[in-house]
DODRENBA-771283 format. One record per residue (C-alpha): x negated, y, z negated; residue in three letters. Coordinates in steps of 0.02 Angstrom, whole numbers, padded with zeros to 5 digits, always signed. Layout:
// residues N
XYZALA
...
// end
This chain:
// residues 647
+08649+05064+06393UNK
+08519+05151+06478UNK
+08388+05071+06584UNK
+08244+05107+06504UNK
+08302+05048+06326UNK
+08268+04843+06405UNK
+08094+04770+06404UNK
+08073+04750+06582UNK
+07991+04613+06649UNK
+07957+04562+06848UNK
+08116+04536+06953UNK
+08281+04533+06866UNK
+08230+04461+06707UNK
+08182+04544+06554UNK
+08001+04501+06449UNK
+08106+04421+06329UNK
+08291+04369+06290UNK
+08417+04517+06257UNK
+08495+04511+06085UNK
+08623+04631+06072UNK
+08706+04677+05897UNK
+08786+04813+05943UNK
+08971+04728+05949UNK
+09068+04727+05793UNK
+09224+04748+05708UNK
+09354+04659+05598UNK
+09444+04584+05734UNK
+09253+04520+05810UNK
+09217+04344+05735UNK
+09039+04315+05675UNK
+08956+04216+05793UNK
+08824+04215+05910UNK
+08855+04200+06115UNK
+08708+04179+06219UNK
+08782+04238+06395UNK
+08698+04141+06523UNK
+08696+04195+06713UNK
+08781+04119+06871UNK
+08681+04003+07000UNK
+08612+04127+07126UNK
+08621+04022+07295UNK
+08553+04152+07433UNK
+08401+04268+07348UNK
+08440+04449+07373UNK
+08331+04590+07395UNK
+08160+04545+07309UNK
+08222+04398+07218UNK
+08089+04252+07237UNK
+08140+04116+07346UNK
+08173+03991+07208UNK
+08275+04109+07126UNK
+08389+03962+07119UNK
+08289+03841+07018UNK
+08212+03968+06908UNK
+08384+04022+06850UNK
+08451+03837+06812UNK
+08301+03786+06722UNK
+08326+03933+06606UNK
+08511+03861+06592UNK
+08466+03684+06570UNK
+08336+03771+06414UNK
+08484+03843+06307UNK
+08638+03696+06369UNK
+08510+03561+06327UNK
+08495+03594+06142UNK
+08610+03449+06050UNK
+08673+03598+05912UNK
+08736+03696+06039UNK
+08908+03719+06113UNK
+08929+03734+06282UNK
+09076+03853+06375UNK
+09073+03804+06550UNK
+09186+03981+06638UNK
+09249+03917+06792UNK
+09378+04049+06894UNK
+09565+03972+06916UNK
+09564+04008+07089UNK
+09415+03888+07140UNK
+09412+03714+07138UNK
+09372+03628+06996UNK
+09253+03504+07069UNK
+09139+03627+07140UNK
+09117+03719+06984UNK
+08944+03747+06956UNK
+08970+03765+06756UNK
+09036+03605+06726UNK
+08929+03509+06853UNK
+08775+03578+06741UNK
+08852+03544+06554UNK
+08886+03366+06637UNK
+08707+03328+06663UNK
+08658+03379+06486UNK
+08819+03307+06400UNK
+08885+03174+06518UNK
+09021+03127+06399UNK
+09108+03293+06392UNK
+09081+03292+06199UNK
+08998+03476+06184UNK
+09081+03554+06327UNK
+09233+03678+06297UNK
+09322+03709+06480UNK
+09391+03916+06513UNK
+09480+03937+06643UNK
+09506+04127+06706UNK
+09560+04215+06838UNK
+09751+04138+06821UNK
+09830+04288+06872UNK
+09744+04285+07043UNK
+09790+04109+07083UNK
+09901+04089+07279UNK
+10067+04088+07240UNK
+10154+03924+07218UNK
+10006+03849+07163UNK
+09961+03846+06955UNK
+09828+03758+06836UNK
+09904+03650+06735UNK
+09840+03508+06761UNK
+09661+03567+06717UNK
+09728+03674+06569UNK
+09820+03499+06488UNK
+09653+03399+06518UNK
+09733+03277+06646UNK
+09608+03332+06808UNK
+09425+03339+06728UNK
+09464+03287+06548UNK
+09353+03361+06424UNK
+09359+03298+06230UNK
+09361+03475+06192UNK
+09495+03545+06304UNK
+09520+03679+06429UNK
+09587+03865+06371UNK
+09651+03996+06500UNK
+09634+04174+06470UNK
+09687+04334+06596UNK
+09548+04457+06567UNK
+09564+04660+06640UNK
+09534+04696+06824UNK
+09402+04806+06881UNK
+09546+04909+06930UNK
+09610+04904+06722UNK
+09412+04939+06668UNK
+09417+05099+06775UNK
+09566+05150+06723UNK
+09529+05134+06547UNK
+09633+05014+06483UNK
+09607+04957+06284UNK
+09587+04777+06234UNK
+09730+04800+06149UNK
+09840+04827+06306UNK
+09745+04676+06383UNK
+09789+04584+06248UNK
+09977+04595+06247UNK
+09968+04594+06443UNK
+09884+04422+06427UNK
+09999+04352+06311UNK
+10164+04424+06420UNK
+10072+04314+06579UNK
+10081+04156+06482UNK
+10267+04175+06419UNK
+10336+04237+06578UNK
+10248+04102+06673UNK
+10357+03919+06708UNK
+10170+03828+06731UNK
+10104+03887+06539UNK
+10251+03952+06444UNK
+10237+03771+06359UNK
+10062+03782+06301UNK
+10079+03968+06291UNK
+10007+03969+06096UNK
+09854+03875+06150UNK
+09806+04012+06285UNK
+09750+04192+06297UNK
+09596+04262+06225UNK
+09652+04272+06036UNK
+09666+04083+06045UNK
+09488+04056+06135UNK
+09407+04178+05987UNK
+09487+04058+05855UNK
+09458+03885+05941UNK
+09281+03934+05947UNK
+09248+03972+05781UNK
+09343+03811+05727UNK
+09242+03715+05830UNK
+09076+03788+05802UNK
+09115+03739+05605UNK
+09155+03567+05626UNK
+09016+03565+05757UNK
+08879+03619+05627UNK
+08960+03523+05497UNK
+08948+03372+05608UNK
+08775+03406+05650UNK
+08721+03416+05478UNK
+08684+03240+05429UNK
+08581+03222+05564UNK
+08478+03378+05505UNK
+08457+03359+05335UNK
+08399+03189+05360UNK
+08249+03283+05499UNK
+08201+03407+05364UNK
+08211+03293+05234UNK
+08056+03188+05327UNK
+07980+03347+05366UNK
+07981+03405+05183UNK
+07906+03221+05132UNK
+07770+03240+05275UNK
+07737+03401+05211UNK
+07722+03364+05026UNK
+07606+03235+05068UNK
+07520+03362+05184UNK
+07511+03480+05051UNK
+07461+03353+04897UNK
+07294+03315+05002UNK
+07256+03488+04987UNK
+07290+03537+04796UNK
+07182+03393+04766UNK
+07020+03489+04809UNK
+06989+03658+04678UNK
+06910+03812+04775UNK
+06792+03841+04629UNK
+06734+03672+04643UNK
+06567+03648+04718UNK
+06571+03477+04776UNK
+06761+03509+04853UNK
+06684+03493+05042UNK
+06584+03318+04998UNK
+06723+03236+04919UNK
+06836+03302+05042UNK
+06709+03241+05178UNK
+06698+03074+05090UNK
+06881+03058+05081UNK
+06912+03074+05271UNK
+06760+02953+05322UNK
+06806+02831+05214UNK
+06993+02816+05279UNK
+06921+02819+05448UNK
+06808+02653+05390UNK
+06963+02564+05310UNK
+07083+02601+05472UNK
+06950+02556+05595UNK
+06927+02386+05501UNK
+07117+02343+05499UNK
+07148+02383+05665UNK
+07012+02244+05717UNK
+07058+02120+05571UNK
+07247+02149+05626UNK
+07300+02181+05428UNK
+07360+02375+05464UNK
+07508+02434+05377UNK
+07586+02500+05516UNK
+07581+02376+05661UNK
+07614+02454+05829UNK
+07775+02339+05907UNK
+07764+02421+06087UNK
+07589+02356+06154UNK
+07454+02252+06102UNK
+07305+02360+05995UNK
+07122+02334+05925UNK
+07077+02152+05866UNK
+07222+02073+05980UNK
+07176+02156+06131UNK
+07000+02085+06107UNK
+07051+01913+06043UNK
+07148+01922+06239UNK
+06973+01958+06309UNK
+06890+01803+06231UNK
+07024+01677+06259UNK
+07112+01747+06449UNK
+07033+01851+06543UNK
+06837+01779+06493UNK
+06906+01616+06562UNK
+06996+01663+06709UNK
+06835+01775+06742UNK
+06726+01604+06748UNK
+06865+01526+06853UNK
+06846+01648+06994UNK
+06647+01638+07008UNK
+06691+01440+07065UNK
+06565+01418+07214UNK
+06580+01421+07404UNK
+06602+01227+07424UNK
+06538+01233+07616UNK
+06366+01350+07566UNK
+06353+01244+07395UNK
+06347+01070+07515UNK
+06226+01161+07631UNK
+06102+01212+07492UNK
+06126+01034+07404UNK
+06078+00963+07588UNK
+05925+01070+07615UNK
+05862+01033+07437UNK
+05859+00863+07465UNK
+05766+00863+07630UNK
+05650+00988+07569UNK
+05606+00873+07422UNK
+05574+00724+07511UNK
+05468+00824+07657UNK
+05387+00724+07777UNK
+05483+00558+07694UNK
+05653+00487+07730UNK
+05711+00465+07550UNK
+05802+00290+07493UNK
+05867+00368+07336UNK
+05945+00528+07297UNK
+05809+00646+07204UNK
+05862+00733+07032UNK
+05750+00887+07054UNK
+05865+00925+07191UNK
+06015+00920+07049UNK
+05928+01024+06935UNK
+05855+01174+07061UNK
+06061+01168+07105UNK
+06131+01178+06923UNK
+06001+01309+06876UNK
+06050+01403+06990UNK
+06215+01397+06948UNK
+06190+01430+06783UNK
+06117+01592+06833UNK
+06283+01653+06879UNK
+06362+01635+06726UNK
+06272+01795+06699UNK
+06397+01911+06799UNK
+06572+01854+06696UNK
+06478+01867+06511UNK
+06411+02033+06537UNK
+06591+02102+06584UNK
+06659+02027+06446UNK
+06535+02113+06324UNK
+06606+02279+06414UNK
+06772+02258+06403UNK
+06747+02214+06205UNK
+06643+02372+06205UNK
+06767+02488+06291UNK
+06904+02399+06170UNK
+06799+02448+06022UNK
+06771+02646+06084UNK
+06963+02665+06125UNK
+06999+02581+05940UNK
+06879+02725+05868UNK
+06960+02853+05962UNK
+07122+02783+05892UNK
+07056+02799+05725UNK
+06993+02993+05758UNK
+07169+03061+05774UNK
+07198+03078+05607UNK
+07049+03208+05599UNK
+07115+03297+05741UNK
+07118+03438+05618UNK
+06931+03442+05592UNK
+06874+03444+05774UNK
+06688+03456+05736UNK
+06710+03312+05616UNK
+06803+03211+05712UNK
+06672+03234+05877UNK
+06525+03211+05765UNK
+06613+03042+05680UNK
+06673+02975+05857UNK
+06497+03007+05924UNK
+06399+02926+05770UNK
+06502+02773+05786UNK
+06509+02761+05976UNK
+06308+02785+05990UNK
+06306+02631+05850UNK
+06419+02538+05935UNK
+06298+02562+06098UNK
+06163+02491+05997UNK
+06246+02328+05968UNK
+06308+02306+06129UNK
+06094+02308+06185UNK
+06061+02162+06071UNK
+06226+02053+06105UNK
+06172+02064+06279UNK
+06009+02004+06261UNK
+06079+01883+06138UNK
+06199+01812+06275UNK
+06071+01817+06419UNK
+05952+01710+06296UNK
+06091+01575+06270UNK
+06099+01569+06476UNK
+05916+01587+06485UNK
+05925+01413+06354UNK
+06069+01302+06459UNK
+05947+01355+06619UNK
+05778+01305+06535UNK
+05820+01123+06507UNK
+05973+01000+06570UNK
+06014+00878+06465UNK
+06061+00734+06594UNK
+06119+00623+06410UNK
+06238+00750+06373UNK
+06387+00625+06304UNK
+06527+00722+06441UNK
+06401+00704+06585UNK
+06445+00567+06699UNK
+06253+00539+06750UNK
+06201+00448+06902UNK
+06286+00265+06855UNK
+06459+00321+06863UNK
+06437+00467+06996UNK
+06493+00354+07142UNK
+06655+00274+07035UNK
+06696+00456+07014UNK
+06665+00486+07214UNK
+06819+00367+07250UNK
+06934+00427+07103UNK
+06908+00643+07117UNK
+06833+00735+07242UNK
+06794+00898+07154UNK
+06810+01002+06988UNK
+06956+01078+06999UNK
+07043+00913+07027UNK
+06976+00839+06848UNK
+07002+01001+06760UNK
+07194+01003+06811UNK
+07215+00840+06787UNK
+07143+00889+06578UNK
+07231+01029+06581UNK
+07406+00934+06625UNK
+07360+00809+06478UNK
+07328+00942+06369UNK
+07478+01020+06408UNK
+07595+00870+06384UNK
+07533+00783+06224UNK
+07706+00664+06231UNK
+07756+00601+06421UNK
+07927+00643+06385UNK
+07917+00809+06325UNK
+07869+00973+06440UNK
+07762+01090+06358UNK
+07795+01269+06406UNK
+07646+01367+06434UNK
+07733+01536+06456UNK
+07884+01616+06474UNK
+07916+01791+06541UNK
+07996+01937+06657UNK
+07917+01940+06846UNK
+07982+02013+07002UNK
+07987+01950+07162UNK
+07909+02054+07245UNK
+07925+02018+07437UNK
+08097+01969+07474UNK
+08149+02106+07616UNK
+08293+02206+07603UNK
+08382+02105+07737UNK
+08410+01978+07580UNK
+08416+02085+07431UNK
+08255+02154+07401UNK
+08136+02155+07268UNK
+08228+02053+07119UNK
+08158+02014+06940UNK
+08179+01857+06870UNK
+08144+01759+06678UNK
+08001+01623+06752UNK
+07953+01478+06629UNK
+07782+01415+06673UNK
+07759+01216+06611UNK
+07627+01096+06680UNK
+07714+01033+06800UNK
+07810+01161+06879UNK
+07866+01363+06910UNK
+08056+01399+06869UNK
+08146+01539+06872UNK
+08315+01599+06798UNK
+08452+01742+06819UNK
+08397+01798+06625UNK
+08299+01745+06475UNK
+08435+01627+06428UNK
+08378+01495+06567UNK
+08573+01455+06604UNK
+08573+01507+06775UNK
+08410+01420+06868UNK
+08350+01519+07049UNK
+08221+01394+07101UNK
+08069+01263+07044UNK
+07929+01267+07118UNK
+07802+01099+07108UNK
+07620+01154+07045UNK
+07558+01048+07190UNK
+07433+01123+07295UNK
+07456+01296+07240UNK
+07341+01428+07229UNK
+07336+01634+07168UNK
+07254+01765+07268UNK
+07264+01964+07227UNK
+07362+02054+07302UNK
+07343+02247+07335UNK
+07453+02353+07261UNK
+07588+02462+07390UNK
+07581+02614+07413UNK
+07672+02709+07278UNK
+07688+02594+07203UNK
+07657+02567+07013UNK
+07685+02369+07004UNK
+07516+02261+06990UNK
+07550+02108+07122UNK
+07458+01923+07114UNK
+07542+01804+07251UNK
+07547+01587+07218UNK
+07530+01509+07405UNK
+07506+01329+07468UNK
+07317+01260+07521UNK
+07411+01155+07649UNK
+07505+01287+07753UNK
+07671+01250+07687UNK
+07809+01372+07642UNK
+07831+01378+07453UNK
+08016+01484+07455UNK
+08130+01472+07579UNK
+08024+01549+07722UNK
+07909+01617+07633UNK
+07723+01573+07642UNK
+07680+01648+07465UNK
+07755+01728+07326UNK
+07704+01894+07277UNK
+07735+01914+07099UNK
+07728+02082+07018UNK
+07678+02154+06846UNK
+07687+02298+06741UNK
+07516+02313+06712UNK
+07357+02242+06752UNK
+07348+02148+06559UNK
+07512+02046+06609UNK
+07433+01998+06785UNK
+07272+01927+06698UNK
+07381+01851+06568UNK
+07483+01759+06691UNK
+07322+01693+06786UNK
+07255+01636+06639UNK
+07426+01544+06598UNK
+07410+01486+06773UNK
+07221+01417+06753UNK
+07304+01295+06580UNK
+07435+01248+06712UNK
+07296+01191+06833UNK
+07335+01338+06975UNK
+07158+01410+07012UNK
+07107+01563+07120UNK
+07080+01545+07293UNK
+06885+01539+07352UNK
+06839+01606+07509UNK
+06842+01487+07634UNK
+06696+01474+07764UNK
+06822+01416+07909UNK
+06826+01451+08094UNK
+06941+01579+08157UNK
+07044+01417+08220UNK
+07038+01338+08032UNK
+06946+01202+08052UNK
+06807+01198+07911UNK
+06652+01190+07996UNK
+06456+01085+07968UNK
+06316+01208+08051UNK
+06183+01082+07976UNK
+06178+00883+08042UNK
+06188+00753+07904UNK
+06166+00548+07935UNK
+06288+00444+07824UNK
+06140+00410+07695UNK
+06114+00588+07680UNK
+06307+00635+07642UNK
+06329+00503+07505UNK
+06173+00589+07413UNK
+06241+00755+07434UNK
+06418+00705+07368UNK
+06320+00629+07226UNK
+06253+00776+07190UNK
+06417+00866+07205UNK
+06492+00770+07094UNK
+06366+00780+06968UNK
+06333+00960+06975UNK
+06541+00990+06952UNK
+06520+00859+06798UNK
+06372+00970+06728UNK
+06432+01141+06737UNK
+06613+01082+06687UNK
+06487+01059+06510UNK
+06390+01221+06518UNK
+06554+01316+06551UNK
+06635+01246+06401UNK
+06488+01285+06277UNK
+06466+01480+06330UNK
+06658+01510+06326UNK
+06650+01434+06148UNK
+06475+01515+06122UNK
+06529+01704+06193UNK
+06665+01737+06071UNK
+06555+01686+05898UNK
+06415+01786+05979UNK
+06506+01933+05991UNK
+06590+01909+05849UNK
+06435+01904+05743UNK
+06325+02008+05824UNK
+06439+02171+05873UNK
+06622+02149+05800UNK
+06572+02097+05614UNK
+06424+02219+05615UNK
+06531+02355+05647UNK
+06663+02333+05544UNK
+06551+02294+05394UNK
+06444+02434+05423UNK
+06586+02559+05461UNK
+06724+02486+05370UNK
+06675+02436+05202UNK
+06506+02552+05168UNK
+06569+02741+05212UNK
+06409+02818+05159UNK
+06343+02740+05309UNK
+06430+02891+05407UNK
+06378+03010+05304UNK
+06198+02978+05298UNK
+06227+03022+05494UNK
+06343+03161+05478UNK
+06263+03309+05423UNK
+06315+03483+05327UNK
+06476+03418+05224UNK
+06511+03626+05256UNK
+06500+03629+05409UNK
+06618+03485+05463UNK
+06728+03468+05333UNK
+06767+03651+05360UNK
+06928+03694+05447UNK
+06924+03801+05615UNK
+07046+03967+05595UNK
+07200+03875+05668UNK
+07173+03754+05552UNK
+07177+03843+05402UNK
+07338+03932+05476UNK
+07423+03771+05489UNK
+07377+03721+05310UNK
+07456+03899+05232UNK
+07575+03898+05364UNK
+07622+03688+05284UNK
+07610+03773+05120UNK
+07738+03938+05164UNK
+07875+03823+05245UNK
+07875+03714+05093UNK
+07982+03816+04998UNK
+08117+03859+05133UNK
+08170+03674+05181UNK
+08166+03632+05017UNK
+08301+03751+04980UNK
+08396+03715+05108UNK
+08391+03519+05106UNK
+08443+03581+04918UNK
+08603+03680+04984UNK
+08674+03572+05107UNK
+08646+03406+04992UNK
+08752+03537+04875UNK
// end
């Protein structure tokens, strides 16, 4: 063939794959042999360095294909485990299922030494086989010796020889020509259940495809508008069930729309008000100062309320921080869900960026007034404290409450542990789930992951989910979570659990660094955590030597009114707390979730009064109309198949 006849490309490849039909004959069977090169190790001559790679990845392209067959040529006279043909077919088809072993070269094998054991399948078995065959020598090729001559030469070699003469029928090329074509036909026939069954979806996808568009007439004027209205107002119904959680197909790998948001409100808000607990050292200090700046000049006999109110209202005024973020991540929760709903208009780009935009600017409105909705209710709690409240504990009983708790977090785990166990004899679980351990060293194991059962009372963890096998319990006692940053290259999210008292809480470990898959199951454990009565650590204002520290002097009198007032303000923002993350959720709710969804959802002329020229978006761009005659062409070809081979 002469050179010029190829397409010639850059190096030693060709612009595009050779197809050669130039061999045939009635002794030729009809099939089709894609001849794939051998692995160049060194490059030669201008051959790019990664000559190497680039010719195995165009292997791995044609091997990889599950309706192929694969013929992995390795020479007789090399050994079989460093054959480069069948280490490649064994990464693609591992279980030898697709792979057909020739063996050649038999002829030039050392003598005393033979193949049999390869060619009866006893070395490297294959679930195909292995076939030897004796092709011509260069010596044979120059001297122009037939096929025919080859032929009967081959099939002389395997007679005469004492190592194949037994297996002598299922050698030689003849055999190879017919063993292919056998197996090629049961191959395909195999394969076609499995391919029937694809087109058969395809050609159901594609009448569906195809119904949509018969259902708007060319000649019909309003085709676009009702088109247009169509496509908005499926958009409005799948935008409200992904929020209401009543979609018809419900996504089973990962949490979507309304649940995501329903975590928001009831995990992370909570956990979010949890971590903004105060600095107990700077709280006592401003508590201390507000009293002696009340009384002045004056040594006060009684502890002053003013000073309890300028402290609580200015705790309230934090609250801000945690409810804004929680509006946001609602927000961003709602602008992914829209984007989720888009897709299915993917083939009306200027549609699609005009509907996401529309809704997303909407969206953006609401958020403005739930915000100022939420700041109000803050601005409210700060604008008057209700000292009668029926959960406040109030002056009387402040100093019983002195002797029995000394802070918040004590009473709130000691609610949370009654909550938790409604019968004394029966352990609520609050969670169950798959953590890793993540810094054991490698001295002991490594990095292990473990089924952990969270309960009130305690941290276990097992071998596996069926909680046979237990590892370790660990009391709740004292513990505390901190974040952890992540390693580097590392794709785990870490939180660690560590004793306030110094004390080792695994074997001689000082904390436990437990590791997630994502940043959703870390908050969702701290939030199980906070029910369990495990809060985040604060910082600490300590010395470098530990000991906590009082810069400011306090006589006796003065410290019993400021743990008063402690103890008061912890009773009073325990109630504030507890009415915004009841309050935050309805708020939202009412103000930006239902709003959308009603406005969106059930009244679809609502986009359109937004969206502009039905002809101009409900028009398709060229590749889109393409696609719908090229949906409309290929509906008649796998229907005739599917057809034939159901035949």
């Amino acid at each position: 063939m002469p050179g010029d006849f190829l397409p010639r490309g850059s190096g030693i490849v060709t612009r595009r794959p050779l197809i050669l039909q130039l061999i045939f004959s009635k002794t030729v069977l009809n099939l089709t042999l894609i001849d794939l090169p051998g692995i160049t190790k060194v490059p030669v001559g201008d051959q790019p360095p990664d000559i190497e790679y680039q010719i195995k990845d165009m292997i791995l392209q044609f091997i990889s294909r599950e309706s192929s067959l694969i013929l992995a040529v390795t020479p007789a006279n090399m050994d079989l485990a460093n054959s480069d043909a069948l280490k490649l077919a064994k990464e693609v088809d591992p279980q030898g299922l697709r792979t057909i072993g020739v063996i050649t070269k038999l002829d030039l094998m050392d003598e005393g030494t033979d193949a049999r054991d390869v060619l009866e399948n006893k070395l490297l078995p294959l679930r195909r086989g292995y076939i030897g065959v004796v092709n011509r020598s260069q010596k044979d090729i120059e001297g122009k010796k037939d096929i025919r001559t080859a032929l009967a030469a081959e099939r002389k070699f395997f007679l005469s020889h004492p190592a194949y003469r037994h297996m002598a029928d299922r050698m030689g090329t003849p055999h190879l020509q017919k063993t292919l074509n056998q197996q090629l036909t049961n191959h395909i026939r195999e394969s076609l259940p499995a391919l029937r069954s694809k087109l058969q979806s395809q050609l159901l996808s594609l009448e569906k495809e195809v119904e949509e568009y018969k259902n708007f007439r060319p000649d019909d004027p309003t085709r676009k508008t009702k088109a247009l209205l169509q496509m908005v107002q499926q958009f409005g119904v799948d935008f409200e069930k992904r929020i209401e959680g009543s979609g018809d197909q419900v996504d089973t790998l990962e949490l979507s729309g309304g649940a995501r948001i329903n975590r928001i409100f009831h995990e992370r808000f909570p956990f979010e008000l949890v971590k903004m607990e105060f600095d107990e050292k700077d709280l006592r200090r401003e508590i201390s100062y507000a009293i002696k700046n009340i009384h002045g000049v004056r040594t006060g006999l009684f502890t002053p309320d003013l000073a309890f109110e300028a402290i609580v209202k200015k705790q309230v005024v934090k609250l801000k921080e945690p409810c804004l973020k929680c509006v946001d991540l609602v927000i961003q929760e709602l602008i992914n869900t829209v984007r989720q709903c888009t897709s299915k208009l993917s083939s009306y780009p200027r549609l699609r960026e005009e509907t996401e935009r529309i809704v997303t600017t909407y969206i953006r409105e609401r958020e403005g007034r739930t915000k100022d909705q939420i700041l109000l209710l803050i601005d409210i709690e700060q604008s008057y404290i209700n000292t009668n409240h029926e959960d406040f504990i109030g002056f009387a009983n402040c100093y019983y409450t002195e002797q029995l708790v000394t802070g918040a977090q004590q009473r709130s785990t000691q609610l949370n542990k009654k909550r938790a166990i409604p019968n004394q004899g029966e352990i609520l679980v609050i969670r169950r789930g798959w953590l890793t351990i993540n810094n054991i060293s490698l001295m002991k194991g490594g990095s292990k992951e473990y089924w952990f059962v969270l309960t009130a009372e305690s941290l276990s963890w097992y071998k596996d989910e069926e909680e046979k096998e237990k590892k370790y319990m660990l009391p709740l006692d004292n513990l505390k979570i901190r974040d952890v940053e992540k390693g580097f290259m590392s794709n785990k999210h870490v939180f660690a659990i560590f004793n306030t008292e110094q004390r080792n809480v695994y074997k001689d470990l000082r904390q436990i660094e437990l590791a997630c898959d994502s940043q959703e199951d870390v908050d969702s454990w701290k939030a199980s955590f906070l029910r369990a009565g495990v809060y985040p650590e604060k910082d600490q204002a300590e010395n470098e030597d530990g000991v906590q520290e009082n810069t400011f002097s306090m006589d006796p009198q003065l410290e019993r009114q400021v743990e008063t007032i402690r103890n008061l303000v912890d009773s009073y923002v325990a109630i504030i707390n507890k009415s915004i993350r009841d309050l935050m959720p309805k708020t939202i709710m009412h103000l930006m979730i239902n709003n959308a969804t009603t406005s969106i959802g059930s009244r679809p002329t609502f986009l359109l009064n937004f969206v502009g020229d039905p002809s101009r978006l409900s028009g398709l761009p060229p590749w889109g109309q393409r696609k719908q005659q090229g949906r409309v062409v290929s509906q008649s070809p796998l229907f005739e198949f599917c057809y034939q081979t159901s035949q």
